[in-house]
C-alpha positions in Angstrom: 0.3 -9.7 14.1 1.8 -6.9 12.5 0.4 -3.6 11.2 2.0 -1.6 8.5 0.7 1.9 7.7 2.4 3.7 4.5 1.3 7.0 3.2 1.4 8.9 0.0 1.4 12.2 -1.5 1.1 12.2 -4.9 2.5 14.7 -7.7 -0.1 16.5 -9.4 -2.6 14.5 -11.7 -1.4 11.6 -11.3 -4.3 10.8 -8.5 -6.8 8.2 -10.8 -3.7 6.2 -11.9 -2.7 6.0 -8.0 -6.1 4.5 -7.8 -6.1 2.4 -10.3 -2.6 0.6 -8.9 -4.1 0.7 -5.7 -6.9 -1.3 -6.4 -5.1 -3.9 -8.1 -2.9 -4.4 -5.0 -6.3 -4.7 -3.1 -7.0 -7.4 -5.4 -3.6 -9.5 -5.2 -2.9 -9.0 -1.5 -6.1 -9.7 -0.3 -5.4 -13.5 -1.4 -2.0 -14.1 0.1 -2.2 -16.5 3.1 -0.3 -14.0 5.7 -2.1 -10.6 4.7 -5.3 -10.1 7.1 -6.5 -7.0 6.2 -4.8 -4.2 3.2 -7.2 -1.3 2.4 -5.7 1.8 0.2 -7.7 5.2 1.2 -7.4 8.6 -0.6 -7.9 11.2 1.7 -11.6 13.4 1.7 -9.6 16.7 2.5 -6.7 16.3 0.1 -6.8 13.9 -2.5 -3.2 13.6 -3.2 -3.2 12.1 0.4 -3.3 8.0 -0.2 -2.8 6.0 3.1 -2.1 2.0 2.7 -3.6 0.0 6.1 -2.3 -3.4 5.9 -2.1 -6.4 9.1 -0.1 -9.3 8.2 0.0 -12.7 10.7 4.1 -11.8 11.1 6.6 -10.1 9.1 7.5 -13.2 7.0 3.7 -12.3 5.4 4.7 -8.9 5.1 8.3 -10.3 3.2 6.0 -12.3 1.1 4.2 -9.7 0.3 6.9 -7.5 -0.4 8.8 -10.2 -2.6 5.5 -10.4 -5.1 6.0 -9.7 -9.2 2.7 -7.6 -8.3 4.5 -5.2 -5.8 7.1 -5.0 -7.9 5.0 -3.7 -10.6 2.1 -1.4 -8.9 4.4 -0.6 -5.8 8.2 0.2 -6.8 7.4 0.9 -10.4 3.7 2.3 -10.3 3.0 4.1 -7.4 6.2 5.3 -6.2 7.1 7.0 -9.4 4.2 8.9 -8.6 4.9 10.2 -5.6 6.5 13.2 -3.9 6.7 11.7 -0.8 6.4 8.2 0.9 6.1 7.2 4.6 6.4 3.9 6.1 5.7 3.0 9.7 5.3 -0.4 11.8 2.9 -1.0 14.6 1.9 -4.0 17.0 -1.5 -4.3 18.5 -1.1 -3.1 22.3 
């Protein structure tokens, strides 16, 4: 299994439209056979702060996942027009 762990800062207003695409990636991933777990999260002391938690059986799920018409339009052209800043990080389960 891998983990992936990506957070968000958002510009400025543009935090119920970050929801909104997040929700519908909730939706789509949640059925693909590799994805075990993707939950979006807006921060409660900053809520510009979104954090994507996401466990996949092996990175070909997370290339799946990555390769989808619905990443392409909520990820690389929804949220990530939206954002000031993006961080990416992959974890194993000790």
């Amino acid at each position: 299994m891998i983990v992936l762990v990506v957070n968000y800062r958002m510009k400025p207003g543009t935090e119920e439209l970050a929801k909104e695409y997040i929700r519908k990636m909730q939706q789509n991933t949640r059925k693909e056979p590799g994805c075990r777990l993707y939950v979006g999260h807006q921060s409660l002391e900053d809520p510009l702060l979104f954090c994507f938690y996401e466990q996949y059986d092996d990175q070909a799920a997370l290339d799946a996942h990555r390769a989808s018409s619905y990443f392409a339009e909520y990820v690389t052209n929804g949220l990530t027009p939206l954002a000031e800043a993006r961080q990416a990080r992959l974890f194993e389960p000790v």
